[in-house]
Structures are given as structure tokens and as C-alpha cells.
N, C-alpha and C positions, 0 to 999 in steps of 0.2 A: 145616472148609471151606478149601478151597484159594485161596489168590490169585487173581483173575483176570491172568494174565499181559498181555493186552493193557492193562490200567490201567497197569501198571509199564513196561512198555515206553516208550522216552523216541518222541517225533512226528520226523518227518521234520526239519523244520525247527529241534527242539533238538540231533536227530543232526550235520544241516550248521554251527550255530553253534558247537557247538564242537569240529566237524572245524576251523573259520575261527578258532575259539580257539585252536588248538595241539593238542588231542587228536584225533592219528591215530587212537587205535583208533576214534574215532568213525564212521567211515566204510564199517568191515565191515560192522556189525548194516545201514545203508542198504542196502548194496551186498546182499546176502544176500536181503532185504528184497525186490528187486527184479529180481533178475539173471534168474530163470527167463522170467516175464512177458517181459519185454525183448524177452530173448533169441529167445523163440517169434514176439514177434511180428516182431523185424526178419529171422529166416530163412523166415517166411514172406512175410516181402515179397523177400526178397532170393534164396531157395533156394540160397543157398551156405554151409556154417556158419563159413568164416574169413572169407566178406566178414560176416557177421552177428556175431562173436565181435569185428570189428574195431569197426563201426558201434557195440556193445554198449558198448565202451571210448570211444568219441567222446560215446555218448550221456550216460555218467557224468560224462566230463570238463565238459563241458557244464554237468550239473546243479549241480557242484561250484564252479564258476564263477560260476552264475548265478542259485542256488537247484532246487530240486528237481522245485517247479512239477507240468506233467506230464508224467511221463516217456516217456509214449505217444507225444504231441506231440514232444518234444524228438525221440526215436528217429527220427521218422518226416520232422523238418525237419531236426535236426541230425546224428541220427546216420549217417544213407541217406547213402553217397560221392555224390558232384556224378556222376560218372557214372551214378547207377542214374537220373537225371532225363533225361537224355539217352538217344538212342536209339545203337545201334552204328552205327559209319560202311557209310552206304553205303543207311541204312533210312533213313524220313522218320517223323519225330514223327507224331502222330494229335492232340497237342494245338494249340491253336488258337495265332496267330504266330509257329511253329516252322515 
């Protein structure tokens, strides 16, 4: 009988504790873990794949700072640029006090 690989697999949060330890490699198996998901969902918000490959890299930095949390939310609060919340000059927001 084979291992079940997901038992052996260390959690999100033993991955980031000991990125915070000193072991960098720690930080692939996360990043790997995750990148695809991210990815799709912030180019689908964003329909550009370098502002999305950017947001992708904010969104990590983020995690890594601040725990791992969820990464959906982070993407979508932290890793979206301040401009994709704003409209282009010249259009009026559709959101209410803008």
C-alpha cells in the first residue's frame, strides 16, 4: 500500500513557520501549492496576465508577512493594484460615495 501523500505533506502554516525559521526552501512546495488558483482567479478579475502575474507576487508577499490565511481574499484585497478599484479618468464609479 502506498503512502497517502497528502498525510506527509507538511500544512500551510508548518510550511510558513519555517519559511519564518530560516528555511527558504520552505516556501516553494506553498507557492506551487497555490500559484495556479491565484493566478486564474486574479486574471480573471484583472484580464491582463502581467498586471495578474504582478498582483500574484503582492498576493504572496502578503501571505508571507502576514500568514497564509486565505489566499482568495488576500488576492482580491491585497493583491488587486489600488488602481483596478478606481475607475479610468474621465468615467464615474458606479459604487456608492465615489
Amino acid at each position: 500500500m502506498l503512502p497517502n501523500a497528502a498525510v506527509d505533506e507538511p500544512t500551510d502554516a508548518e510550511l510558513l513557520a519555517r519559511f519564518r525559521g530560516g528555511d527558504g526552501s520552505a516556501l516553494e512546495p506553498l507557492f506551487l501549492r497555490y500559484e495556479g488558483p491565484v493566478f486564474r482567479f486574479l486574471f480573471g478579475v484583472l484580464k491582463d496576465h502581467h498586471a495578474a502575474e504582478d498582483a500574484l507576487q503582492e498576493t504572496f508577499v502578503q501571505a508571507i508577512r502576514g500568514g497564509a490565511g486565505d489566499l482568495s481574499r488576500l488576492a482580491l484585497h491585497g493583491g488587486l493594484p489600488a488602481s483596478r478599484a478606481d475607475p479610468p479618468q474621465g468615467e464615474t464609479s458606479t459604487r456608492p460615495g465615489r
